[in-house]
DOKOLKOL-218014 format. One record per residue: residue number from 0; residue in three letters; x, y, z of N, C-alpha, C in turn. Coordinates in steps of 0.2 Angstrom, whole numbers, padded with zeros to 4 digits. Each point is the difference from the previous one (the first is absolute). Example, Ala and Ser with C-alpha at 12.3 -4.5 7.8 and 13.67 -1.06 7.14 Angstrom:
<atoms>
ATOM seq type n.east n.north  n.up ca.east ca.north ca.up c.east c.north  c.up
ATOM   0  ala   0066   -0028  0039   -0004     0006  0000   0004    0006  0000
ATOM   1  ser  -0002    0005 -0004    0004     0006  0001  -0004    0005  0003
</atoms>
This chain:
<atoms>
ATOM seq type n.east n.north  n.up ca.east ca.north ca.up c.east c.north  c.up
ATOM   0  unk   0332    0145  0117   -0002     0007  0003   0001   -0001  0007
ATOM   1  unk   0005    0005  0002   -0001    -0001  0009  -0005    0006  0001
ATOM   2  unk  -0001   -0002  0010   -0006     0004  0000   0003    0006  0005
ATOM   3  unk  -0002    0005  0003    0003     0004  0005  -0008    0004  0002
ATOM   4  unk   0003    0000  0009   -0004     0004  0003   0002    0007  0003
ATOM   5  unk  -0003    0003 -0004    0001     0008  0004  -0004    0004  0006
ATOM   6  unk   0001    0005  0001   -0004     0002  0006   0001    0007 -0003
ATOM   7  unk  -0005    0003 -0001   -0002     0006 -0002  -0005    0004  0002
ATOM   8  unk   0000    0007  0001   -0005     0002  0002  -0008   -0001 -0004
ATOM   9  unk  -0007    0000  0004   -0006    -0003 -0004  -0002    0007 -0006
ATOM  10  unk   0003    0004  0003   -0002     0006 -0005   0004    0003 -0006
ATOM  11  unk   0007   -0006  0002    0003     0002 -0010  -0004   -0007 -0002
ATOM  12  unk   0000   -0005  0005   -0003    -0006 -0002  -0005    0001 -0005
ATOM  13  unk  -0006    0005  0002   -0006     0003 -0003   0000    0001 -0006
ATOM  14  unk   0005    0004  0002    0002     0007 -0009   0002   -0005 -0004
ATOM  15  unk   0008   -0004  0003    0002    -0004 -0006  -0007   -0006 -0003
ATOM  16  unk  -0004   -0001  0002   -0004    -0005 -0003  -0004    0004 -0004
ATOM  17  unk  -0001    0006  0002   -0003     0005 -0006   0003    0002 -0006
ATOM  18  unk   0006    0002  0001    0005     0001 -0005  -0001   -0006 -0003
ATOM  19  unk   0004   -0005  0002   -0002    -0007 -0004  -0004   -0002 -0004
ATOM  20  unk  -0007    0001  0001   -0006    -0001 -0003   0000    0005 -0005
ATOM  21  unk   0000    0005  0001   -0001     0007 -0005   0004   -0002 -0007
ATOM  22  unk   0006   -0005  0001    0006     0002 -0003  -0001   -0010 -0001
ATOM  23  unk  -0004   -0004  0002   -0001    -0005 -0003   0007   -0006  0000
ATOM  24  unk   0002    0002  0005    0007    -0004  0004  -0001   -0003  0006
ATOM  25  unk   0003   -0006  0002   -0001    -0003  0006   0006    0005  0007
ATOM  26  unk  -0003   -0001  0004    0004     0004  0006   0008   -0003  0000
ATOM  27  unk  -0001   -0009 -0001    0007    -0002  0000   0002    0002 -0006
ATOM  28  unk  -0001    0001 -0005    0004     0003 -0007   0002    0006  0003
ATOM  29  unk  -0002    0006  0002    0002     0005  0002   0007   -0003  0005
ATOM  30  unk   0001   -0003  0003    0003     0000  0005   0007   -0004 -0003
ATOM  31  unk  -0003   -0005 -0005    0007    -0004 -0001   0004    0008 -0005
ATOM  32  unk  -0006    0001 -0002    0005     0007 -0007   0003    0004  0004
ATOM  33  unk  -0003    0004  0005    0005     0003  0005   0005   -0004  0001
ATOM  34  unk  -0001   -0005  0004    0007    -0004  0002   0007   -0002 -0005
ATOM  35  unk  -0005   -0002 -0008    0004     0001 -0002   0006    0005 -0004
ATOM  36  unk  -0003    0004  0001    0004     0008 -0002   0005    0002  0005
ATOM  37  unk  -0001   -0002  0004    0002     0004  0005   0008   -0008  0002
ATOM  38  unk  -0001   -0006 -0001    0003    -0004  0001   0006    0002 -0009
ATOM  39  unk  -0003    0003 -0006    0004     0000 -0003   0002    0007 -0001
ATOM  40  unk   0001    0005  0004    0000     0005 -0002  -0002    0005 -0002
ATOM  41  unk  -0006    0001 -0002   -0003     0002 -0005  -0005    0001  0005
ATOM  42  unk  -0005    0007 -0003   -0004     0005  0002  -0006   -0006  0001
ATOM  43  unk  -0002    0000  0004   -0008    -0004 -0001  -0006    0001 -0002
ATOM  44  unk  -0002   -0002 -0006   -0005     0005 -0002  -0007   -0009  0001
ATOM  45  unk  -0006    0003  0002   -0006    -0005  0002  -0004    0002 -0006
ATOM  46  unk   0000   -0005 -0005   -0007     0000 -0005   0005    0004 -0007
ATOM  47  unk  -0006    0000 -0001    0002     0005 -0008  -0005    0003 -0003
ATOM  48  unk   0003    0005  0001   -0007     0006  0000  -0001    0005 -0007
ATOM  49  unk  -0005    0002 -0002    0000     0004 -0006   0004    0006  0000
ATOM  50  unk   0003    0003  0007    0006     0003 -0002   0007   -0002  0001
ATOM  51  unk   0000   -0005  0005    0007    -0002 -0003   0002   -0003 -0007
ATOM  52  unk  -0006   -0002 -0004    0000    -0002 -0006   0001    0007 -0005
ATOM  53  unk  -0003    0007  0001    0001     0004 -0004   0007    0004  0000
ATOM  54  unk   0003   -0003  0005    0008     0004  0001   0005   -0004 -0002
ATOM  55  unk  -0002   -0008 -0001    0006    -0004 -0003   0003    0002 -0004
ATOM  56  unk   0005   -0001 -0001    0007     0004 -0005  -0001    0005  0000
ATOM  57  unk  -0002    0004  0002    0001     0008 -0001   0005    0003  0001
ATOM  58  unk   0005   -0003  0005    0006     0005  0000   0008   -0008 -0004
ATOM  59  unk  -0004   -0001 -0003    0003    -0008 -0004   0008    0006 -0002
ATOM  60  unk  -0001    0007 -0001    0006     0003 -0006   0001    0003  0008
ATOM  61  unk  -0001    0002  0003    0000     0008  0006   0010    0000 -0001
ATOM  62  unk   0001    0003  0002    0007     0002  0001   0001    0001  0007
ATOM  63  unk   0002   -0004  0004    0001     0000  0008   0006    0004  0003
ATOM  64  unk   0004    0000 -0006    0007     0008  0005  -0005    0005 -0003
ATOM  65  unk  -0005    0002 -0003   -0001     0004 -0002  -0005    0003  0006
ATOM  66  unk  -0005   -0004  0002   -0004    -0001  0006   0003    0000  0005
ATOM  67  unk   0007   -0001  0001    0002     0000  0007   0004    0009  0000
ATOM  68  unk   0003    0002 -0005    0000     0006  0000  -0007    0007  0001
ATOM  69  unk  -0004   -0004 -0003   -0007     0005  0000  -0002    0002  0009
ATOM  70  unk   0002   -0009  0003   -0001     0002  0006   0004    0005  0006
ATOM  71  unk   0008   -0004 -0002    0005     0006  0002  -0001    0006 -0001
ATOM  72  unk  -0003    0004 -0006   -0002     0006  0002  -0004    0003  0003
ATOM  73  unk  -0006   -0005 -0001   -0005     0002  0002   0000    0000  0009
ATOM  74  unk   0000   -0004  0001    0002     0000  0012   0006    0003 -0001
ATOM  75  unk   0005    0004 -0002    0004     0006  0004  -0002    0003  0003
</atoms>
């Protein structure tokens, strides 16, 4: 495990250590998942929460030209 120093403000410093706590994660967890997402492309999502847990697979069938056409009409 390497180590890294950041410089951040003391007032997200704050929050995120609240965050953390409420959600039972260490600050460096939070920080490796962000980095990690973000290093593989993908949306960064921190923890795992009872609603990102209730929406899993929900659009597993969705039809995506269908939803892109719903939008096309929709913002003319």
């Amino acid at each position: 495990m390497a180590k890294l120093t950041l410089s951040v403000d003391g007032r997200v410093v704050s929050r995120a250590k609240q965050y953390a706590k409420r959600r039972g994660v260490s600050i460096s967890k939070m920080v490796e998942d962000y980095l990690a997402g973000v290093v593989e492309g993908a949306s960064p999502v921190v923890g795992d929460t009872p609603i990102l847990r209730s929406l899993l697979g929900v659009l597993k069938n969705a039809d995506i030209e269908e939803y892109r056409e719903h939008l096309t009409t929709k913002y003319r």
